[in-house]
C-alpha positions as CSV (number, residue, x, y, z in Angstrom):
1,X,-80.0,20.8,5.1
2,X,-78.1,21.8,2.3
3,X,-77.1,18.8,0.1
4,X,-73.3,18.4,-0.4
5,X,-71.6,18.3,-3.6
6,X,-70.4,14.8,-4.7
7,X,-67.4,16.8,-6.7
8,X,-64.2,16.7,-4.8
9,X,-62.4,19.2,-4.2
10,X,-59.6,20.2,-6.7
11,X,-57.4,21.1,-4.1
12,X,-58.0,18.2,-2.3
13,X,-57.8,15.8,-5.6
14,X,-54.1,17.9,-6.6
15,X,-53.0,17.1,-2.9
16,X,-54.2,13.3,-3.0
17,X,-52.7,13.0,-6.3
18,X,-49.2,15.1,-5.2
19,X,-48.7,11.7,-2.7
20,X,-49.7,9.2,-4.2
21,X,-47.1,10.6,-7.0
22,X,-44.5,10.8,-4.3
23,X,-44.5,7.7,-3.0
24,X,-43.7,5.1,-6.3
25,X,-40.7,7.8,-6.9
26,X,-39.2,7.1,-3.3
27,X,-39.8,3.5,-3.5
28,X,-36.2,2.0,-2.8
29,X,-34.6,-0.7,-5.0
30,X,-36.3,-3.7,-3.6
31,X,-39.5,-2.1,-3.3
32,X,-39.1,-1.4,-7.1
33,X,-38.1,-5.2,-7.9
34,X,-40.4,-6.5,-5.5
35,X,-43.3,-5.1,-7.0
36,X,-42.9,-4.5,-10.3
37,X,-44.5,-6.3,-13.1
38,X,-42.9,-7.9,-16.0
39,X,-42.9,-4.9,-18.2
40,X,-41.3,-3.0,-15.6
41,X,-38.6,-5.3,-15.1
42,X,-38.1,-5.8,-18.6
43,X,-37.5,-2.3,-19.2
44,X,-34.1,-2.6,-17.3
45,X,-32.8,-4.9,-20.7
46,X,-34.6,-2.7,-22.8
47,X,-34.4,0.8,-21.9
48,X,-37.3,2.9,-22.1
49,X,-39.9,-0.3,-23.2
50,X,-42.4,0.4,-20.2
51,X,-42.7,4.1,-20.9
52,X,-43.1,3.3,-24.7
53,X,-45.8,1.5,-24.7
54,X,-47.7,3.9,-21.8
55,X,-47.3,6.2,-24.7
56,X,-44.9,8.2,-23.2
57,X,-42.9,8.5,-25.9
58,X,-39.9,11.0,-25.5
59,X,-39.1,9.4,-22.6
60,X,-38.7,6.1,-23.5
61,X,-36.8,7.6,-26.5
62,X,-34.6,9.0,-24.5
63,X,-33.6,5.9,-22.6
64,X,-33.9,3.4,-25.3
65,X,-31.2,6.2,-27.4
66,X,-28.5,5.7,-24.2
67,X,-28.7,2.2,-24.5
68,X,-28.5,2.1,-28.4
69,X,-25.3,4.7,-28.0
70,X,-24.1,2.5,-25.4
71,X,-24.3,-0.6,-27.8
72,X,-22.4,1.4,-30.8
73,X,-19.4,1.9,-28.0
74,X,-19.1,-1.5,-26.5
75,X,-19.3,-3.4,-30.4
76,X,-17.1,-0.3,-31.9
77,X,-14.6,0.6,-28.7
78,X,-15.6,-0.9,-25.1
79,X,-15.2,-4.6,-25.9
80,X,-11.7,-4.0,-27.4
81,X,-10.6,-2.0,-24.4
82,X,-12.5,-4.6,-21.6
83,X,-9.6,-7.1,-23.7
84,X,-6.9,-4.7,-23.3
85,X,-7.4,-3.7,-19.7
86,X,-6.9,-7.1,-18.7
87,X,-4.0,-7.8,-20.6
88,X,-2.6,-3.8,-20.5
89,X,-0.9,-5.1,-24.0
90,X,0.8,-7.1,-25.7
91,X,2.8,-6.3,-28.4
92,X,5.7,-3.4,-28.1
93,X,7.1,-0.8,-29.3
94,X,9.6,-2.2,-31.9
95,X,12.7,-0.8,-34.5
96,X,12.6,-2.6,-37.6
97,X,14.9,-2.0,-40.2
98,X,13.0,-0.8,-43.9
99,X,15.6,-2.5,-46.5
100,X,13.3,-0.6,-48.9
101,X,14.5,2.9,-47.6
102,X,17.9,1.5,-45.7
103,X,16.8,3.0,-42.3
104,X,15.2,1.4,-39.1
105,X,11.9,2.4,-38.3
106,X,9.8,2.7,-35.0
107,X,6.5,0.2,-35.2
108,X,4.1,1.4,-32.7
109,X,2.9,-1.0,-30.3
110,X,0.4,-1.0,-27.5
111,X,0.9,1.5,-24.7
112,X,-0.4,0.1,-20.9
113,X,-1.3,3.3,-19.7
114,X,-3.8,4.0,-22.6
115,X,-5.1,0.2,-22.2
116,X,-5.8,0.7,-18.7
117,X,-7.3,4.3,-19.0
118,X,-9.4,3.1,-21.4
119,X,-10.6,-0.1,-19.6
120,X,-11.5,2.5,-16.4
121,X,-13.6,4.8,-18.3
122,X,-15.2,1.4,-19.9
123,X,-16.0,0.2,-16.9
124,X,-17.1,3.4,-15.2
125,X,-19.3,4.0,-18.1
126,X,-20.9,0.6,-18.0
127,X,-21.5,1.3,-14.1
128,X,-23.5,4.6,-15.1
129,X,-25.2,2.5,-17.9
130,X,-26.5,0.3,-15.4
131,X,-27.8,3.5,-13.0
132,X,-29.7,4.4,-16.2
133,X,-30.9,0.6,-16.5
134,X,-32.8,0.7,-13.1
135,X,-34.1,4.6,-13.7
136,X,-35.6,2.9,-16.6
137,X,-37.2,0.1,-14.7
138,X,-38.2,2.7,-12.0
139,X,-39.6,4.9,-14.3
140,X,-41.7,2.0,-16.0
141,X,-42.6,1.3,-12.3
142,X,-44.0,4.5,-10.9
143,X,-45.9,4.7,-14.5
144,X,-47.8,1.1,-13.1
145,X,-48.6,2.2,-10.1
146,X,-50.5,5.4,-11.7
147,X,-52.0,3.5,-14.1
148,X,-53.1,0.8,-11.1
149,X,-54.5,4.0,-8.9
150,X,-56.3,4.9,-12.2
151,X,-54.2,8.2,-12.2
152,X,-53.2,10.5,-15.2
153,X,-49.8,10.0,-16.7
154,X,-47.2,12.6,-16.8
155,X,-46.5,14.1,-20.5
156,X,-43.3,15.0,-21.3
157,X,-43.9,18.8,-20.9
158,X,-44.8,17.5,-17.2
159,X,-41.4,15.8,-17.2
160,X,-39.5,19.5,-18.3
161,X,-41.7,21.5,-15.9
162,X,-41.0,18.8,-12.4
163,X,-37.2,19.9,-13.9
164,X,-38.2,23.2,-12.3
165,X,-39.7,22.3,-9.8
166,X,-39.8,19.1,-7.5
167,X,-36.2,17.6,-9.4
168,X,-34.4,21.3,-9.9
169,X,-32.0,19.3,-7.5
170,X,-31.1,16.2,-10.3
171,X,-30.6,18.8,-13.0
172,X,-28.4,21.3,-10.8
173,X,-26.4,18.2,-10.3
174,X,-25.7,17.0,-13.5
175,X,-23.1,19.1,-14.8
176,X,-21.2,18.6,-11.4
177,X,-21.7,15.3,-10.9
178,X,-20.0,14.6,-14.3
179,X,-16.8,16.9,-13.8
180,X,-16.8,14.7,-10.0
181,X,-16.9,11.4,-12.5
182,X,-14.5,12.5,-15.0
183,X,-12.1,14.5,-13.4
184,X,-11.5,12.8,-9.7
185,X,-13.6,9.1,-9.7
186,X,-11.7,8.0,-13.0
187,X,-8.6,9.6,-11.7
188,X,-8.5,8.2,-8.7
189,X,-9.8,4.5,-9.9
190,X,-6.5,5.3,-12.4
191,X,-3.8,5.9,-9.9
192,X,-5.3,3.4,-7.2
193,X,-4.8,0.6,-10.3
194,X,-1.3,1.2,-11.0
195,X,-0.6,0.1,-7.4
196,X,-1.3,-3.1,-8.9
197,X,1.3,-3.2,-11.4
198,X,4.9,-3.0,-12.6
199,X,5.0,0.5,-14.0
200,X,8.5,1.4,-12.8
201,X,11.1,3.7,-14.8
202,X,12.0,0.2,-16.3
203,X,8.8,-0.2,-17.9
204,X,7.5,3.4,-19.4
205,X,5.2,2.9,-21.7
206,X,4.7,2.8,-25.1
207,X,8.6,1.7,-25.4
208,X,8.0,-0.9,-22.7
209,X,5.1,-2.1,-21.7
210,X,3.6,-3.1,-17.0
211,X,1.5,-6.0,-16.2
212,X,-0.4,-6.7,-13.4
213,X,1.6,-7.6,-10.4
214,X,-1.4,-8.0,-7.8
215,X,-0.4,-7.6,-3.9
216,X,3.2,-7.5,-4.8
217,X,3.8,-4.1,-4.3
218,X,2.1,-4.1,-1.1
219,X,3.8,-7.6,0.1
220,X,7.2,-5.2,-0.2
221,X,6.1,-3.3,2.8
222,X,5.4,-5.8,5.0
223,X,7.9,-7.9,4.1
224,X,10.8,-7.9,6.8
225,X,14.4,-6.9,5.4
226,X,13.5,-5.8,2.1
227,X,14.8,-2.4,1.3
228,X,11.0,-1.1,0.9
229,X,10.3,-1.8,4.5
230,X,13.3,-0.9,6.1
231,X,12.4,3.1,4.6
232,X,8.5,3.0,5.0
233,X,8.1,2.4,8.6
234,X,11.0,4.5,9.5
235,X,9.5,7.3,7.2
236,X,5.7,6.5,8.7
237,X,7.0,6.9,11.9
238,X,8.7,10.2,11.4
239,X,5.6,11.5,9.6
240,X,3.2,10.8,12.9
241,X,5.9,12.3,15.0
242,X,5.7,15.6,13.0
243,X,2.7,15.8,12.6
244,X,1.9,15.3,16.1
245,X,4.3,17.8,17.0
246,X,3.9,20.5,14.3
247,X,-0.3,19.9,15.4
248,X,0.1,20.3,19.2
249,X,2.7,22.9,19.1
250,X,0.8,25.3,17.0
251,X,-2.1,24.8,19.0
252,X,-0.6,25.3,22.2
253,X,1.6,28.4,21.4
254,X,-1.2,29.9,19.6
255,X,-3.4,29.5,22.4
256,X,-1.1,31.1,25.1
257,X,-0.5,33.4,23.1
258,X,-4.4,34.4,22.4
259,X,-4.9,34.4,26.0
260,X,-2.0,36.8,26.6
261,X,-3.0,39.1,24.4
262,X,-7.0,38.8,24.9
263,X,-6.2,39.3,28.8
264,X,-7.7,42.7,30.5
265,X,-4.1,44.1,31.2
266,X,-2.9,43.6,27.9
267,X,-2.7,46.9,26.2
268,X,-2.5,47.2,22.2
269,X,-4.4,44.5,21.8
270,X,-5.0,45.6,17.7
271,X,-1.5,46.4,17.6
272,X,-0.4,42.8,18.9
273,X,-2.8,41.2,16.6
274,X,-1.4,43.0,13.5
275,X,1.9,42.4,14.7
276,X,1.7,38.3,14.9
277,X,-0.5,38.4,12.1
278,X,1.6,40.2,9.6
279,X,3.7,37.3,9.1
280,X,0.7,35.4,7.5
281,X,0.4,38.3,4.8
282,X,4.0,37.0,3.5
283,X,3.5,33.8,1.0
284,X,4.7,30.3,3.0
285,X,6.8,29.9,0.7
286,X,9.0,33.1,0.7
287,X,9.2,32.6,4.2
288,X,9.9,29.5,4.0
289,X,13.2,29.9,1.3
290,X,14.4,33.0,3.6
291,X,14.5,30.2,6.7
292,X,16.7,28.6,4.4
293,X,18.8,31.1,4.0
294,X,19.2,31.7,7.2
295,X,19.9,28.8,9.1
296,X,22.0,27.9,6.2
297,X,25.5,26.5,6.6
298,X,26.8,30.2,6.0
299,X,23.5,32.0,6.9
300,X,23.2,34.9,9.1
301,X,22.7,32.9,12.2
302,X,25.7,30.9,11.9
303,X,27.7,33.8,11.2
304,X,26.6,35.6,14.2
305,X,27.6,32.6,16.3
306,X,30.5,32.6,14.9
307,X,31.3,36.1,15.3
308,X,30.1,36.0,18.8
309,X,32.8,32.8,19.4
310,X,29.6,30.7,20.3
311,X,31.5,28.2,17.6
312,X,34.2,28.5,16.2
313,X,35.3,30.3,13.1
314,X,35.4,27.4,11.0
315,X,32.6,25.8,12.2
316,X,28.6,25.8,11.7
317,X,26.1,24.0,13.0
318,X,24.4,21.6,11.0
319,X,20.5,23.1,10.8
320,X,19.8,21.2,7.8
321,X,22.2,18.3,7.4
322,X,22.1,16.7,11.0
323,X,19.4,14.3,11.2
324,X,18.4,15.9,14.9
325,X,19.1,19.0,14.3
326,X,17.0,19.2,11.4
327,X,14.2,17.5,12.7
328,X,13.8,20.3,15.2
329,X,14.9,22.8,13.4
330,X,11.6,22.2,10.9
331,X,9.1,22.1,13.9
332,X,10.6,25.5,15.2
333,X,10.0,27.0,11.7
334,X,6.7,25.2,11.5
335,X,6.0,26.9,14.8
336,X,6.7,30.5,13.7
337,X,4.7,30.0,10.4
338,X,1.6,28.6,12.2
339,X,0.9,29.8,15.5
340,X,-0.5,33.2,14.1
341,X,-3.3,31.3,12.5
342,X,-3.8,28.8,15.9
343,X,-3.9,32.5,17.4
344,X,-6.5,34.1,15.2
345,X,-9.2,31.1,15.3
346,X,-8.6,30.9,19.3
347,X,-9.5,34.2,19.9
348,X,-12.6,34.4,17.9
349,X,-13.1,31.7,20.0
350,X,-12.2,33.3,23.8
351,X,-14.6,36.4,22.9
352,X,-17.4,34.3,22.2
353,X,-17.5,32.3,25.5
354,X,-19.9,33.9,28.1
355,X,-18.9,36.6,30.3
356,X,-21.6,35.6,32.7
357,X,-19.5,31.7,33.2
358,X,-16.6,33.7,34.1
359,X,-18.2,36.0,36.8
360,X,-19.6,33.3,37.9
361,X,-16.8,31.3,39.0
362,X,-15.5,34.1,39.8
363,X,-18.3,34.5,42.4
364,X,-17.7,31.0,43.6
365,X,-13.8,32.0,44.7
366,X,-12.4,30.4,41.7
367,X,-8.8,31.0,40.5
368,X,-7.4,31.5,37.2
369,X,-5.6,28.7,36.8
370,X,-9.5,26.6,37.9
371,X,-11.3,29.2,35.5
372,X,-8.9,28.1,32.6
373,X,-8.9,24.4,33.4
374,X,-12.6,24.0,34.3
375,X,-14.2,26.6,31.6
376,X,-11.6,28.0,28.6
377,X,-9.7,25.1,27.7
378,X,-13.1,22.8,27.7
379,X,-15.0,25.4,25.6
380,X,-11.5,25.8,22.9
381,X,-11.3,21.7,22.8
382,X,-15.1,21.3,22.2
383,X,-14.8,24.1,19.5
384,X,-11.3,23.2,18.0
385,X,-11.2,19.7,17.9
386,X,-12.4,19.3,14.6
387,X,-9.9,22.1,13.3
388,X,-7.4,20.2,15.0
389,X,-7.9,16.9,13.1
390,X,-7.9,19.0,10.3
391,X,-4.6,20.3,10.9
392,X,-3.1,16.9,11.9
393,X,-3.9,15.4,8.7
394,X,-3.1,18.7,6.9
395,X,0.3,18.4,8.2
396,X,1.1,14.6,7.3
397,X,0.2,15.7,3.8
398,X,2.5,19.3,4.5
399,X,4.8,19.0,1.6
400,X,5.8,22.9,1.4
401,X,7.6,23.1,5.0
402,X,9.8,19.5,4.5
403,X,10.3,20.5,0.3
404,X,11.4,24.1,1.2
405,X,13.4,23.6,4.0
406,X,15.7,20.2,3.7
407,X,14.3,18.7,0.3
408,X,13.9,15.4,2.6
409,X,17.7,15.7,3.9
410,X,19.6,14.7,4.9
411,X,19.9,11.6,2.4
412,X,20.5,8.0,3.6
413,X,21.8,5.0,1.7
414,X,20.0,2.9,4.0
415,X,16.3,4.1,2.8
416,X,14.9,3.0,-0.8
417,X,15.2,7.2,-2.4
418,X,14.4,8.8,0.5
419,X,15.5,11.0,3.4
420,X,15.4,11.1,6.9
421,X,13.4,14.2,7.1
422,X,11.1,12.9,4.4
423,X,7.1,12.5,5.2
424,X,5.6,10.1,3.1
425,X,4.3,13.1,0.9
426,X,7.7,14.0,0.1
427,X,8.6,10.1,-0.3
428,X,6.1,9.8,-2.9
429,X,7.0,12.6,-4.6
430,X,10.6,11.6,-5.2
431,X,9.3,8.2,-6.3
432,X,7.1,9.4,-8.9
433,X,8.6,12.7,-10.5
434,X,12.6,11.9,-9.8
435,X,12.8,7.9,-9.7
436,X,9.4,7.2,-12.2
437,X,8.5,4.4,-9.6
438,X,4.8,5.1,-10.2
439,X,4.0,1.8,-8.7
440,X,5.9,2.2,-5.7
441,X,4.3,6.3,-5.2
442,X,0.7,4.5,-5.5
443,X,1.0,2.4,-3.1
444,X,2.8,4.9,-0.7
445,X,-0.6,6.9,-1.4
446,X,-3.0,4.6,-0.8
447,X,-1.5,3.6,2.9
448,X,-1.0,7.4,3.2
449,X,-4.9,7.5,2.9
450,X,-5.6,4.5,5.4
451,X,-3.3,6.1,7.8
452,X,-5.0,9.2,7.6
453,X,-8.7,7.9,7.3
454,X,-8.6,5.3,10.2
455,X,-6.6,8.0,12.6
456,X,-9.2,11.1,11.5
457,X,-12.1,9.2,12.0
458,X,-11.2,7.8,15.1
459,X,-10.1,10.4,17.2
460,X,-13.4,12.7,15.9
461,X,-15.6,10.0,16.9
462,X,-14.4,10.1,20.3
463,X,-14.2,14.0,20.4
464,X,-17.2,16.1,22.2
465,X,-17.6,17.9,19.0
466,X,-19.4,14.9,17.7
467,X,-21.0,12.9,21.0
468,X,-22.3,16.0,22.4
469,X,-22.7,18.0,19.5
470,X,-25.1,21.1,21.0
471,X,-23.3,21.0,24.4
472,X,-22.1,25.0,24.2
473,X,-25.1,26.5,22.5
């Protein structure tokens, strides 16, 4: 009998190697704190120290060099701006008269927005810092356990090369994972803050400096009588009703009318298609101005009335400027603007259901109206449900169709800067760009989101689309 080789196999020693590798790097965060050694955990205050003394030097470098740079901006910047955020200034803008010269002179003070801005990207940064902190102590970690299984270390022209390979994925995210951080987390974090504070049009910054209000601003809403209240709810209530309605009517009409024309009898099917669709070629917007101008108080259709003797010759009917009237006046428009898209996704959606489910309920004696109910409409729910959330909250945020059409008219005295066609998109819009009530338009955004997040997720959770997920395949 041949005598066998005590050598391993390299294959076999690459592949054992491979998972043992694998499995420190996936160790989750109390793995990693559970069963790392001093050094380990000492490299999360000291950046780097575990990998510098395993001798792999670059690397430790490199981490020890993000918490030095760190350092220089806290001492030099971050510290200052920590003070500041909390405070969001102290001292104002002032004009102080220069006896020297005879004039009055501007001394610049401290400008809240800055102080805040600051403070955010401080704090963000130190959150990143501390993401960097526990690499570090994971990195010192997985080096442990391949020095405790007696295996090789990684150099750093390893490190570059698993760049290529096994971690392409963490450097094809980098660069987009810092425009995420700088241009929407900090942003965001921004705008959700100023909910917190006084920054009005009676205190712009630098000439006047906010503070930090807490809950006030939200205690307005809920508060019964105040002026805040008495237009939120009102609005809020509007906004579900159109949305509802500018949702359910586009999805209906579109549908009926994808079924009409996707029927056998229908001829000129193409020609149908183009016909409905060309509207969607024209912008929104255009179309949206020239509904303006007609249903205006001196449009085309109220001269036509007129000249008919539907009213008289004096007269008009009020498309825009009745509270009603202009209410459904906007869902009709909404309805001509939308169904053709409704019509296009349901018909991709009728010629992909099976002949053979149709034939056979025909088969069975069947009728149309049983076919429709018990096969079509099931199929276009399972398949448009999602689309339809989509379009639900698409249209509480539809700030074109209400902007365009009535600017949020007609105007009330009763409602804080508002209308009674406003959404609460259009609401916050006034707040912030005509009334400079930035505190006010954050808070309007941030129930805007709740509204939308707890009603989206919600009714998808209970759709088929997500229980039953492969149900049509």
């Amino acid at each position: 009998m041949e005598k066998k080789s005590a050598k391993a196999n390299p294959a076999e020693t690459v592949s054992l190697r491979a998972a043992d590798t694998v499995r420190p790097a996936t160790a989750g965060p109390a793995q990693v704190i559970r069963e790392s050694s001093a050094l380990s955990k000492l490299s999360f205050l000291v950046f780097g120290l575990g990998n510098l003394v395993n001798k792999q030097i670059i690397r430790g470098l490199l981490f020890l060099a993000i918490e030095v740079g760190y350092i220089a901006y806290m001492v030099s910047f971050g510290v200052a701006a920590l003070g500041d955020f909390a405070t969001l200034g102290l001292q104002e803008q002032a004009e102080v008269f220069n006896e020297a010269k005879g004039i009055f002179e501007y001394v610049p003070g401290d400008n809240s927005m800055l102080c805040m801005l600051y403070g955010v990207i401080t704090i963000v940064l130190t959150g990143i810092v501390l993401a960097v902190a526990y690499m570090s102590m994971k990195s010192a970690y997985c080096t442990q356990k391949r020095k405790e299984r007696g295996m090789p270390l990684p150099t750093f022209r390893d490190d570059l090369h698993s760049l290529l390979e096994e971690n392409i994925h963490g450097m094809l995210m980098a660069f987009p994972m810092f425009g995420i951080i700088a241009f929407t987390v900090i942003p965001l974090i921004f705008m959700i803050l100023i909910a917190f504070t006084n920054y009005d049009r009676n205190h712009q910054p630098p000439g006047n400096l906010f503070d930090w209000v807490g809950l006030s601003n939200f205690a307005q809403l809920f508060t019964s009588g105040s002026r805040l209240a008495t237009t939120f709810w009102p609005v809020l209530g509007w906004t579900l009703i159109w949305a509802v309605a500018a949702t359910a009517s586009n999805f209906i009409l579109g549908m009926l009318l994808a079924l009409l024309i996707n029927r056998k009898g229908t001829y000129g099917k193409g020609f149908w298609r183009f016909l409905f669709v060309l509207s969607i070629a024209v912008p929104q917007f255009v179309s949206l101005l020239s509904m303006r101008t007609i249903f205006n108080a001196n449009g085309p259709v109220n001269i036509i009335l007129r000249t008919i003797g539907v009213i008289g010759a004096t007269e008009s009917i009020p498309f825009f400027t009745n509270e009603l009237t202009a209410k459904l006046t906007i869902i009709g428009i909404n309805i001509w603007i939308g169904v053709p898209y409704t019509m296009l996704s349901t018909t991709g959606i009728l010629q992909n259901i099976p002949t053979e489910l149709y034939e056979a309920a025909r088969i069975d004696g069947a009728k149309p109206p049983t076919i429709f109910r018990k096969i079509t409409l099931p199929y276009m729910m399972f398949v448009m449900t999602p689309t339809l959330i989509t379009s639900f909250t698409g249209n509480i945020n539809n700030f074109n169709v209400i902007y365009l059409l009535t600017g949020g008219g007609p105007d009330s005295l009763d409602y804080y800067f508002a209308g009674k066609t406003d959404l609460l998109i259009t609401w916050l819009y006034r707040l912030t760009i005509t009334q400079k009530d930035y505190n006010i338009g954050s808070v309007i955004g941030i129930m805007t989101f709740i509204v939308l997040a707890i009603t989206s997720l919600l009714t998808f959770h209970q759709t088929g689309a997500y229980k039953d997920e492969g149900a049509f395949q």
